[in-house]
C-alpha positions as CSV (number, residue, x, y, z in Angstrom):
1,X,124.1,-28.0,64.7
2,X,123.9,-24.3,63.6
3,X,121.7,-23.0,66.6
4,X,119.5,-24.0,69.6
5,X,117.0,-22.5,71.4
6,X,114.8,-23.5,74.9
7,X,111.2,-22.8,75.2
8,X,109.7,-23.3,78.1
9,X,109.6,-27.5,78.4
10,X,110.7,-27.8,74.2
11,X,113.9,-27.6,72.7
12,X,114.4,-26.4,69.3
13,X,117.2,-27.5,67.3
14,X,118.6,-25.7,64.1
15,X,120.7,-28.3,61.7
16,X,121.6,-28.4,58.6
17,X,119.2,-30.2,55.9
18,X,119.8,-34.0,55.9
19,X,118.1,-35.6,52.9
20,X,116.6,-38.9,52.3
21,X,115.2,-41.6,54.4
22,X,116.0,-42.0,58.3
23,X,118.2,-44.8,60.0
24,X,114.9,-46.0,61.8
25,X,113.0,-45.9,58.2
26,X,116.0,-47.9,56.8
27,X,115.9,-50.5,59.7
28,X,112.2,-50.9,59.7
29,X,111.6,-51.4,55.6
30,X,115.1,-52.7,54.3
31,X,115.0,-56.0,56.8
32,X,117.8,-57.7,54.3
33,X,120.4,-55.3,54.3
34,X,123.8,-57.6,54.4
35,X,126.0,-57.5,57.5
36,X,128.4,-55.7,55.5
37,X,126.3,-53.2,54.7
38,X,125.1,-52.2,58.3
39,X,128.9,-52.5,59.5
40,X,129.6,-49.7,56.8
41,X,127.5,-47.5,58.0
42,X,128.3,-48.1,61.8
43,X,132.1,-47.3,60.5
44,X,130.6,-43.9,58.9
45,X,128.8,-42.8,62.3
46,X,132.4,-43.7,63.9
47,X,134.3,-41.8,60.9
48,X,131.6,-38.4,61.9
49,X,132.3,-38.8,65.7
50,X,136.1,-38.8,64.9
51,X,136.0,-35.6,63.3
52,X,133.3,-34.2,65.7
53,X,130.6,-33.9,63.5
54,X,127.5,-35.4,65.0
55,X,124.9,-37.2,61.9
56,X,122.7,-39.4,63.9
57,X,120.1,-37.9,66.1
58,X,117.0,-39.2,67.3
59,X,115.3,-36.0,67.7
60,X,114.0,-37.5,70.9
61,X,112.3,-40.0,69.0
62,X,113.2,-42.4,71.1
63,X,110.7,-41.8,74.0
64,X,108.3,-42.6,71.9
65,X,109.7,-46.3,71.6
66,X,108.6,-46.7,75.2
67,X,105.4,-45.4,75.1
68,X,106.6,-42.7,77.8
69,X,107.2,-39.0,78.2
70,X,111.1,-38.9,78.8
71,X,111.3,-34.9,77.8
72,X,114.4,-33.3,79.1
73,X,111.9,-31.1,81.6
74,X,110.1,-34.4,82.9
75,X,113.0,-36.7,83.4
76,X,115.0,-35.1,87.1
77,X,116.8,-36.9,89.8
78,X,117.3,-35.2,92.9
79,X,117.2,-31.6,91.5
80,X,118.8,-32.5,88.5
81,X,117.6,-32.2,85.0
82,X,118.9,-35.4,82.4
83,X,120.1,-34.4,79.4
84,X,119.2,-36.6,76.4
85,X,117.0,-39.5,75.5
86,X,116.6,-41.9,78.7
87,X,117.4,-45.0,76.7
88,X,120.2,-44.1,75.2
89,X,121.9,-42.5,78.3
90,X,125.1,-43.3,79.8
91,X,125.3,-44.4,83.4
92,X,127.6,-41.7,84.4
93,X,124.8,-39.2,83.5
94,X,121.5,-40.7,85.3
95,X,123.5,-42.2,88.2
96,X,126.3,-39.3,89.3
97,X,124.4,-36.4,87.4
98,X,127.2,-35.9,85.1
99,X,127.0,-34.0,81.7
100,X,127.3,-35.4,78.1
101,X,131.0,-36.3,77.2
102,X,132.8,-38.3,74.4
103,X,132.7,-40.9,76.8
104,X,128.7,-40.8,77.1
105,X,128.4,-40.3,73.4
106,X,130.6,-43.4,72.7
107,X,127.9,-45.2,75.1
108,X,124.8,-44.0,73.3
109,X,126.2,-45.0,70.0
110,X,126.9,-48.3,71.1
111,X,123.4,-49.0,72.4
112,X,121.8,-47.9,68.9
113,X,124.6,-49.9,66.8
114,X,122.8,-54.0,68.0
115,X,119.2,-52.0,66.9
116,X,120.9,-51.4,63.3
117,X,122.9,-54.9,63.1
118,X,120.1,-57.0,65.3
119,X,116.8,-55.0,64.4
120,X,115.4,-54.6,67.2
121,X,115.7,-52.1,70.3
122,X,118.1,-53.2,72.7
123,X,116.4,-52.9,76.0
124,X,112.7,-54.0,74.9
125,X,112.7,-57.2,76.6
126,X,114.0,-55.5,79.7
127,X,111.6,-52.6,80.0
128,X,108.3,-53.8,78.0
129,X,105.2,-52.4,79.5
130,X,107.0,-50.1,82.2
131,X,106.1,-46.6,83.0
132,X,108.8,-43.3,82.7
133,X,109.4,-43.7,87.0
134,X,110.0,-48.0,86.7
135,X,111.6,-47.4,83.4
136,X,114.2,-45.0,85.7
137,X,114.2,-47.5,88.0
138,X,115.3,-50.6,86.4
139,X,117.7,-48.5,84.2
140,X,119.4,-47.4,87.9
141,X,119.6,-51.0,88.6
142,X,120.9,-52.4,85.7
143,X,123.5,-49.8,85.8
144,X,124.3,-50.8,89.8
145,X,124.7,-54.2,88.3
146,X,127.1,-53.4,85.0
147,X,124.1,-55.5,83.1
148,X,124.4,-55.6,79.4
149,X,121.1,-55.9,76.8
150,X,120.4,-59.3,75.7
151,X,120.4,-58.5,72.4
152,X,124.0,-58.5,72.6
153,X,123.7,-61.8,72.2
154,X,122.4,-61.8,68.7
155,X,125.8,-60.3,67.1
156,X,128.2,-62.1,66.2
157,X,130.8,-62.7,68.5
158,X,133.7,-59.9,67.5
159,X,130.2,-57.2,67.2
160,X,129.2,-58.5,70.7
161,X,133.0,-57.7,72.1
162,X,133.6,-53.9,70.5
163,X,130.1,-52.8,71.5
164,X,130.7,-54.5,75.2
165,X,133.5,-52.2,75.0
166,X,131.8,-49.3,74.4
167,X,128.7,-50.3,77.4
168,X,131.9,-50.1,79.7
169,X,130.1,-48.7,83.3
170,X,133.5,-47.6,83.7
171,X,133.5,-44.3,81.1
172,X,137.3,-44.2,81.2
173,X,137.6,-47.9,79.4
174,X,135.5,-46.9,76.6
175,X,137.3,-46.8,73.4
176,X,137.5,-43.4,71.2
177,X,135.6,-43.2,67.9
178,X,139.3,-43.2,66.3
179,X,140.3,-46.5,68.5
180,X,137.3,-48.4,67.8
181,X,137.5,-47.2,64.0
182,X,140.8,-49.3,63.5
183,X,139.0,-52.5,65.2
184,X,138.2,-55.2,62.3
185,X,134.5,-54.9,62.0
Protein backbone atom coordinates (compact mmCIF):
# COMPACT_ATOMS: atom_id res chain seq x y z
CA UNK A 1 0.00 0.00 0.00
CA UNK A 2 1.81 3.39 -0.98
CA UNK A 3 -0.82 5.72 0.81
CA UNK A 4 -4.26 6.02 2.52
CA UNK A 5 -6.48 8.49 3.21
CA UNK A 6 -10.13 8.89 5.39
CA UNK A 7 -12.95 10.85 4.11
CA UNK A 8 -15.62 11.29 6.11
CA UNK A 9 -17.35 7.42 6.12
CA UNK A 10 -14.87 6.25 2.82
CA UNK A 11 -11.53 5.10 2.89
CA UNK A 12 -9.28 5.61 0.05
CA UNK A 13 -6.53 3.33 -0.60
CA UNK A 14 -3.36 4.07 -2.84
CA UNK A 15 -1.63 0.59 -4.21
CA UNK A 16 0.34 -0.25 -6.59
CA UNK A 17 -1.20 -1.43 -10.18
CA UNK A 18 -2.18 -5.14 -10.03
CA UNK A 19 -2.94 -6.48 -13.55
CA UNK A 20 -5.18 -9.05 -14.80
CA UNK A 21 -8.22 -10.75 -13.60
CA UNK A 22 -9.33 -10.94 -9.79
CA UNK A 23 -9.24 -14.10 -7.44
CA UNK A 24 -13.23 -13.72 -7.26
CA UNK A 25 -13.25 -13.44 -11.25
CA UNK A 26 -10.96 -16.51 -11.40
CA UNK A 27 -13.23 -18.48 -8.84
CA UNK A 28 -16.45 -17.61 -10.53
CA UNK A 29 -15.42 -18.34 -14.40
CA UNK A 30 -12.46 -20.98 -14.15
CA UNK A 31 -14.88 -23.65 -12.05
CA UNK A 32 -12.19 -26.61 -13.23
CA UNK A 33 -9.08 -25.24 -11.99
CA UNK A 34 -7.18 -28.58 -10.52
CA UNK A 35 -6.56 -28.94 -6.76
CA UNK A 36 -3.06 -28.32 -7.46
CA UNK A 37 -3.54 -25.45 -9.05
CA UNK A 38 -5.63 -23.61 -6.26
CA UNK A 39 -3.15 -25.05 -3.54
CA UNK A 40 -0.35 -23.10 -5.60
CA UNK A 41 -1.74 -20.08 -5.32
CA UNK A 42 -2.83 -20.44 -1.59
CA UNK A 43 1.12 -21.26 -1.06
CA UNK A 44 1.79 -17.74 -3.05
CA UNK A 45 -0.65 -15.67 -0.68
CA UNK A 46 1.33 -17.57 2.25
CA UNK A 47 4.89 -16.93 0.43
CA UNK A 48 3.49 -12.67 0.31
CA UNK A 49 2.36 -12.75 4.03
CA UNK A 50 5.89 -14.24 4.92
CA UNK A 51 7.64 -11.45 3.54
CA UNK A 52 4.96 -8.83 4.57
CA UNK A 53 3.76 -7.91 1.47
CA UNK A 54 -0.09 -8.02 1.45
CA UNK A 55 -1.63 -9.13 -2.54
CA UNK A 56 -5.08 -10.17 -1.71
CA UNK A 57 -7.60 -7.58 -0.82
CA UNK A 58 -11.12 -7.49 -1.16
CA UNK A 59 -11.48 -3.88 -1.37
CA UNK A 60 -14.45 -4.32 0.85
CA UNK A 61 -16.05 -6.29 -1.66
CA UNK A 62 -17.05 -8.58 0.54
CA UNK A 63 -20.07 -6.72 2.13
CA UNK A 64 -21.51 -6.92 -0.86
CA UNK A 65 -21.66 -10.89 -0.68
CA UNK A 66 -24.15 -10.38 2.17
CA UNK A 67 -26.32 -7.99 0.72
CA UNK A 68 -25.43 -5.63 3.71
CA UNK A 69 -23.61 -2.41 4.49
CA UNK A 70 -20.66 -3.60 6.75
CA UNK A 71 -18.59 -0.10 6.10
CA UNK A 72 -15.88 0.49 8.67
CA UNK A 73 -18.12 3.72 9.89
CA UNK A 74 -21.37 1.51 10.16
CA UNK A 75 -20.14 -1.59 11.81
CA UNK A 76 -19.36 -0.33 16.03
CA UNK A 77 -19.65 -2.28 19.23
CA UNK A 78 -19.85 -0.51 22.21
CA UNK A 79 -18.05 2.73 21.10
CA UNK A 80 -15.73 0.87 19.01
CA UNK A 81 -15.26 1.09 15.34
CA UNK A 82 -14.31 -2.65 13.46
CA UNK A 83 -11.64 -2.52 11.28
CA UNK A 84 -12.08 -4.64 8.09
CA UNK A 85 -14.61 -6.71 6.26
CA UNK A 86 -17.15 -8.35 8.93
CA UNK A 87 -16.90 -11.76 7.34
CA UNK A 88 -13.55 -12.09 7.25
CA UNK A 89 -12.83 -10.83 10.80
CA UNK A 90 -11.06 -12.49 13.44
CA UNK A 91 -12.81 -13.16 16.80
CA UNK A 92 -10.31 -11.27 18.74
CA UNK A 93 -11.29 -8.13 16.85
CA UNK A 94 -15.37 -8.12 16.99
CA UNK A 95 -15.41 -9.81 20.46
CA UNK A 96 -12.47 -8.01 22.74
CA UNK A 97 -12.21 -4.85 20.29
CA UNK A 98 -8.69 -5.68 19.45
CA UNK A 99 -6.73 -4.32 16.38
CA UNK A 100 -5.58 -6.19 13.21
CA UNK A 101 -2.45 -8.43 13.90
CA UNK A 102 -0.59 -11.30 12.03
CA UNK A 103 -2.66 -13.44 14.12
CA UNK A 104 -6.02 -11.89 12.65
CA UNK A 105 -4.62 -11.69 9.25
CA UNK A 106 -3.71 -15.47 9.44
CA UNK A 107 -7.54 -15.86 10.35
CA UNK A 108 -8.95 -13.85 7.49
CA UNK A 109 -6.85 -15.77 5.02
CA UNK A 110 -7.94 -18.86 6.23
CA UNK A 111 -11.65 -18.16 5.81
CA UNK A 112 -11.12 -17.00 2.04
CA UNK A 113 -8.64 -20.18 1.29
CA UNK A 114 -12.20 -23.13 1.40
CA UNK A 115 -13.98 -20.13 -1.04
CA UNK A 116 -10.86 -20.69 -3.51
CA UNK A 117 -10.45 -24.70 -2.96
CA UNK A 118 -14.52 -25.30 -2.26
CA UNK A 119 -16.11 -22.43 -4.41
CA UNK A 120 -18.21 -21.20 -2.49
CA UNK A 121 -18.29 -18.51 0.54
CA UNK A 122 -17.75 -20.08 3.67
CA UNK A 123 -20.40 -18.81 5.96
CA UNK A 124 -23.43 -18.61 3.32
CA UNK A 125 -25.36 -21.38 4.79
CA UNK A 126 -24.86 -19.85 8.19
CA UNK A 127 -25.90 -16.25 7.47
CA UNK A 128 -28.25 -16.47 4.27
CA UNK A 129 -30.89 -13.86 4.31
CA UNK A 130 -29.67 -11.96 7.64
CA UNK A 131 -29.41 -8.33 8.14
CA UNK A 132 -25.82 -6.30 9.07
CA UNK A 133 -27.17 -6.34 13.22
CA UNK A 134 -28.21 -10.55 13.02
CA UNK A 135 -25.26 -10.98 10.78
CA UNK A 136 -23.21 -9.44 14.02
CA UNK A 137 -25.14 -11.44 16.07
CA UNK A 138 -24.64 -14.86 14.99
CA UNK A 139 -21.03 -14.08 14.07
CA UNK A 140 -20.68 -13.25 18.22
CA UNK A 141 -22.16 -16.49 18.76
CA UNK A 142 -20.41 -18.69 16.64
CA UNK A 143 -17.32 -17.11 17.97
CA UNK A 144 -18.64 -17.81 21.93
CA UNK A 145 -19.06 -21.35 20.61
CA UNK A 146 -15.43 -21.88 18.68
CA UNK A 147 -17.90 -22.95 15.57
CA UNK A 148 -16.18 -23.67 12.38
CA UNK A 149 -17.98 -23.08 8.60
CA UNK A 150 -19.36 -26.16 7.19
CA UNK A 151 -17.73 -25.82 4.26
CA UNK A 152 -14.82 -27.15 5.92
CA UNK A 153 -16.15 -30.15 5.38
CA UNK A 154 -15.76 -30.12 1.58
CA UNK A 155 -11.78 -30.14 1.71
CA UNK A 156 -10.06 -32.77 1.78
CA UNK A 157 -9.02 -33.99 4.99
CA UNK A 158 -5.21 -32.51 5.46
CA UNK A 159 -6.93 -28.89 3.74
CA UNK A 160 -9.68 -29.23 6.48
CA UNK A 161 -6.79 -29.66 9.41
CA UNK A 162 -4.27 -26.59 8.27
CA UNK A 163 -7.17 -24.19 7.80
CA UNK A 164 -8.77 -25.43 11.33
CA UNK A 165 -5.54 -24.38 12.37
CA UNK A 166 -5.53 -21.17 11.24
CA UNK A 167 -9.75 -20.59 12.61
CA UNK A 168 -7.98 -21.26 16.04
CA UNK A 169 -10.37 -18.80 18.58
CA UNK A 170 -7.33 -18.93 20.49
CA UNK A 171 -5.01 -16.28 18.28
CA UNK A 172 -1.87 -17.55 19.95
CA UNK A 173 -2.30 -21.27 18.31
CA UNK A 174 -2.47 -19.95 14.97
CA UNK A 175 0.31 -20.96 12.77
CA UNK A 176 2.66 -18.11 11.04
CA UNK A 177 2.51 -17.69 7.27
CA UNK A 178 6.28 -19.22 7.39
CA UNK A 179 4.90 -22.36 9.70
CA UNK A 180 2.00 -23.16 7.68
CA UNK A 181 4.20 -22.61 4.36
CA UNK A 182 6.35 -25.81 5.32
CA UNK A 183 2.94 -27.91 5.97
CA UNK A 184 2.47 -30.48 2.86
CA UNK A 185 -0.34 -28.94 1.01
Amino acid sequence: MLGIAIKSKDILLVTEFVDGESLQGVIEEEKNLTEEFRINVIVGVLVSCKHHIAKLCDFGLGKLKQHATLSVASVTIGESVLEGTLLYMAPECFLKKEHVSQESDIWSLAITFPEFLAYEDVWNEVLEGMGEDSVMEKLISIAKAKTLPNSLNKLSPAHRTHIQMCLNCNKIERPTALQLLKLEW
